[in-house]
C-alpha positions in Angstrom: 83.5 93.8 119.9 82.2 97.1 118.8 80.5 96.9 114.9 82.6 98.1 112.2 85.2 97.8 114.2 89.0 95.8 114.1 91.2 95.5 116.9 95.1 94.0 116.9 97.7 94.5 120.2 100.8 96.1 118.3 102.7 93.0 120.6 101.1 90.5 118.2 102.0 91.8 114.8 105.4 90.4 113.6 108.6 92.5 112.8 109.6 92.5 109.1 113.2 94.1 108.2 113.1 97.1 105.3 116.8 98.4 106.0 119.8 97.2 107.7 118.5 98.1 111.3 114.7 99.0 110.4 112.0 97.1 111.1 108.5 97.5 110.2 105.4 96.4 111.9 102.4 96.5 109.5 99.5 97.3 112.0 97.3 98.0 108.8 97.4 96.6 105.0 96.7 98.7 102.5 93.1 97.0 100.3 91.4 97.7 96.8 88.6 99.6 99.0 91.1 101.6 101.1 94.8 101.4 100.1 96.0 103.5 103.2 98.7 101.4 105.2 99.6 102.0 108.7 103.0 100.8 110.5 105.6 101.4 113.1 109.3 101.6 112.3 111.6 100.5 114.6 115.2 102.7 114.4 118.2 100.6 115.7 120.5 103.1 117.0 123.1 104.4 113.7 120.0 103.0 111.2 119.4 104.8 108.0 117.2 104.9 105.5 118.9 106.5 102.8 117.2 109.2 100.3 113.4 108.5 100.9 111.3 110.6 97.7 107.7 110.9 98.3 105.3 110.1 95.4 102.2 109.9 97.7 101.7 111.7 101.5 103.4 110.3 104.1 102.8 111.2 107.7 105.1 110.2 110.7 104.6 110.5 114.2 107.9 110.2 116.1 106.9 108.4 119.8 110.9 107.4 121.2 114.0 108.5 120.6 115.4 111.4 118.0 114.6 110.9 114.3 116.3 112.7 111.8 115.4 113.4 108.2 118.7 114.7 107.0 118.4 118.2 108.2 117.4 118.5 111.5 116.4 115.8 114.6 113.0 115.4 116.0 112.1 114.4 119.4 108.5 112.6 120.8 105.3 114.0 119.8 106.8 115.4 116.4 104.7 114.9 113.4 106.4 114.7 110.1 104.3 115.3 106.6 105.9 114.5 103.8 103.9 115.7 100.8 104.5 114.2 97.2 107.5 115.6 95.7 109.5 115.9 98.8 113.1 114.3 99.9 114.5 113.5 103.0 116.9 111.2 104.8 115.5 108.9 107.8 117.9 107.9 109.8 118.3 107.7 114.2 121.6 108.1 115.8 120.3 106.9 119.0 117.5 104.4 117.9 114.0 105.5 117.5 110.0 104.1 117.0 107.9 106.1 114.8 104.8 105.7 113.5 104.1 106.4 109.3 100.6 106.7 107.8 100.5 106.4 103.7 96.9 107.1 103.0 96.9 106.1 99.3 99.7 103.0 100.2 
C-alpha cells in the first residue's frame, strides 16, 4: 500500500437508506482534521428527495441514469455544484447513481 494513502472497493461499504428509495454509501466520513464527506446515492426509479437547501457546497457527479433537480434532467458525466444558498429538488424518474462531495461535511 502506497504511504498516505487509504483504499476501500465501493462493493464493500454498506448501503444506508436517507429517503424512501435513496440509499447512501458513505465511501468517506467526514473528521475534526478534514470534515469533507464523500458518498454515492443510489436513485430507485420515482425516488425523491424533496426541497434540498444548501448551507455548505455540494458537488454531484451524475454516473447512471437521469437526475433531476427540479428544473431540468441530467444525464452521465454531468456535474452539479450546489453553492450555499441554493435550492433544488433531487429526484430520478428512471433510477439513477450519483456521486456528492460536501467538502466542509
Amino acid at each position: 500500500m502506497l504511504e498516505g494513502f487509504s483504499f476501500l472497493s465501493i462493493t464493500d461499504v454498506p448501503s444506508k437508506e436517507v429517503k424512501e428509495g435513496i440509499t447512501a454509501k458513505i465511501l468517506k466520513e467526514g473528521t475534526a482534521e478534514d470534515p469533507s464527506v464523500f458518498m454515492e446515492l443510489t436513485f430507485a426509479p420515482g425516488a425523491a428527495f424533496g426541497r434540498d437547501e444548501h448551507s455548505e457546497l455540494e458537488i454531484l457527479h451524475v454516473l447512471e441514469g437521469e437526475f433531476s433537480d427540479g428544473d431540468a434532467v441530467h444525464g452521465p458525466g454531468t456535474v452539479i455544484i450546489g453553492h450555499p444558498g441554493s435550492v433544488h429538488f433531487p429526484a430520478s424518474s428512471s433510477g439513477c447513481r450519483v456521486l456528492a462531495f460536501h467538502p466542509q461535511g
